[in-house]
C-alpha positions as CSV (number, residue, x, y, z in Angstrom):
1,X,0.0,-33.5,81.1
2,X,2.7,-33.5,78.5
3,X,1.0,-36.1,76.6
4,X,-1.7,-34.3,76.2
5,X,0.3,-31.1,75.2
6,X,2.6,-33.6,72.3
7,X,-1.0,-34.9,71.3
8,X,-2.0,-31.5,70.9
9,X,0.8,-30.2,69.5
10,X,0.6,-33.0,66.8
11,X,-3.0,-32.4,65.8
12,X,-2.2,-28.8,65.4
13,X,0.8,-29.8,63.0
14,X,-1.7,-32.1,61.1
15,X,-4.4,-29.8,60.6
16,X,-2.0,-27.3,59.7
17,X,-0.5,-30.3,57.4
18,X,-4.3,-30.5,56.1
19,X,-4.9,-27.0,55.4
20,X,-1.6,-26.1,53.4
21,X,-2.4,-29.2,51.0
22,X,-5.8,-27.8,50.8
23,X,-4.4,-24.7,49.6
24,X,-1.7,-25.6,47.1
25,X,-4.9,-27.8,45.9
26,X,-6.9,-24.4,45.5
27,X,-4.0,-22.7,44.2
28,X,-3.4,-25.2,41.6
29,X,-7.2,-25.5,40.7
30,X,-7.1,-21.2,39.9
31,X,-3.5,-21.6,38.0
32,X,-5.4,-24.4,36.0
33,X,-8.2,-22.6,35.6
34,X,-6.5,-19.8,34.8
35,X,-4.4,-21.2,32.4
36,X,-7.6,-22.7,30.5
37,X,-9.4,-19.1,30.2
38,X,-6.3,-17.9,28.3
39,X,-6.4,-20.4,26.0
40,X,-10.0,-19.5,25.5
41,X,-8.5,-16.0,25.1
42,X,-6.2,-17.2,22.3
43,X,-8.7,-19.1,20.2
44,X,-10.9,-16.4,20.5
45,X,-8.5,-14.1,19.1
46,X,-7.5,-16.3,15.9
47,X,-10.9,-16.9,15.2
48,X,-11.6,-12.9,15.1
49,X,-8.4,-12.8,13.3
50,X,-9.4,-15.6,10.5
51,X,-12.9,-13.8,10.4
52,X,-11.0,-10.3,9.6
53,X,-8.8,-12.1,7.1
54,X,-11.9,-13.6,5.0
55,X,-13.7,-10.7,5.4
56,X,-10.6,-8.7,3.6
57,X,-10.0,-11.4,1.5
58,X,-13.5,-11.0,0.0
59,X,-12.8,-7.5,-0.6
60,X,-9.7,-7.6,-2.3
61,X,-10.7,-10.7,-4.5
62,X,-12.1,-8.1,-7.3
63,X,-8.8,-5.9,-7.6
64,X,-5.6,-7.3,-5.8
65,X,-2.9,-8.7,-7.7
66,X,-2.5,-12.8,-7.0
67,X,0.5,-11.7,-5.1
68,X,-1.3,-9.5,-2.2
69,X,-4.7,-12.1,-2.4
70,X,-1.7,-15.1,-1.7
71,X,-0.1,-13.0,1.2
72,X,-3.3,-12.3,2.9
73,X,-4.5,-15.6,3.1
74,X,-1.1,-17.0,4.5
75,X,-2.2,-14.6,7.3
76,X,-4.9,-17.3,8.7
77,X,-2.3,-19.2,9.7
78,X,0.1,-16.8,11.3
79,X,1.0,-15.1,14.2
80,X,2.8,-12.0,12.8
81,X,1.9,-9.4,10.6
82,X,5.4,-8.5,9.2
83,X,5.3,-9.6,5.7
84,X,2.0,-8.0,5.4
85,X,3.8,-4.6,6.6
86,X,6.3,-5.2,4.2
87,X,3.6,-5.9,1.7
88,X,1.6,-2.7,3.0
89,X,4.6,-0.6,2.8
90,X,5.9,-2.1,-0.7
91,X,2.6,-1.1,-2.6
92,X,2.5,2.6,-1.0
93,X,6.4,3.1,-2.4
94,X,4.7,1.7,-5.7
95,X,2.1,4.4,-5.3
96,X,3.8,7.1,-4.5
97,X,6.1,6.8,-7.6
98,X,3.3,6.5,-9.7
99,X,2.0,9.9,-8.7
100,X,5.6,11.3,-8.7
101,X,5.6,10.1,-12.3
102,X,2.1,11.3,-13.2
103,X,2.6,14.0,-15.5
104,X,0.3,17.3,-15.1
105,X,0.1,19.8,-12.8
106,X,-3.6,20.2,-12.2
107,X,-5.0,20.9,-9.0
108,X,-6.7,17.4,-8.1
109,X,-3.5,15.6,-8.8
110,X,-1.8,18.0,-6.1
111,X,-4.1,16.7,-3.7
112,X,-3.4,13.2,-5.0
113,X,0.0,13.7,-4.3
114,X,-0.4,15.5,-1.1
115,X,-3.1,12.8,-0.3
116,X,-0.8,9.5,-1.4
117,X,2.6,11.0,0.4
118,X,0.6,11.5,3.9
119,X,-1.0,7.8,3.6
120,X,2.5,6.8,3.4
121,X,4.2,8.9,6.1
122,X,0.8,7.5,8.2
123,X,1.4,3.9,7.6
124,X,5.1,4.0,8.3
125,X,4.8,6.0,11.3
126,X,1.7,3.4,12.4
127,X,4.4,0.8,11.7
128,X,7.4,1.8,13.4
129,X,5.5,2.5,16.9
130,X,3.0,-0.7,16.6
């Protein structure tokens, strides 16, 4: 009788053997798998994000300066976006002087003003909580 409850008792540890290498085995498939979809994800992303970056690049071809054109396209091959903040940031400072500096007191360039000052509250604000 005790045989046959050892024999027992080692066929339950080897199907239990049998069925937790079974599931590491799943569990390893879905980490894989899992792993593969977010690598999908990523080159999904930078493709959307080169397509974004031509698609700008074609707009600002007719009336950047060399300087912006040169630091948009160096964005197809990064991550970040910080030196295109900086960039972003640098020109609406340029801006807002200019209209600071604009002599005449006319209505429209009041709005100018009012318009170029907001823009550039807007984008730093956008900045600092992005």
């Amino acid at each position: 009788m005790e045989s046959k409850s050892t024999e027992s008792g080692l066929e339950e540890l080897l199907r239990l053997s049998k069925e937790i290498t079974r599931v590491e085995r799943e569990q390893t498939k879905a980490e894989q798998d899992h792993a593969e979809q977010r690598q999908k994800v990523r080159e999904l992303q930078q493709g959307l994000s080169e397509l974004k970056v031509s698609v700008a690049l074609e707009q600002l071809n007719p009336i950047a300066t060399p300087e912006i054109i040169k630091e948009v396209s160096a964005l197809k091959n990064k991550q970040t976006t910080g030196e295109l903040r900086k960039v972003i940031l640098d020109l609406s400072a340029e801006l807002e002087k200019w209209v600071d500096s604009t002599s005449g007191s006319n209505q429209d360039m009041d709005s100018i003003k009012r318009s170029v000052k907001t823009l550039a509250i807007l984008i730093e604000l956008l900045f600092s909580i992005e």
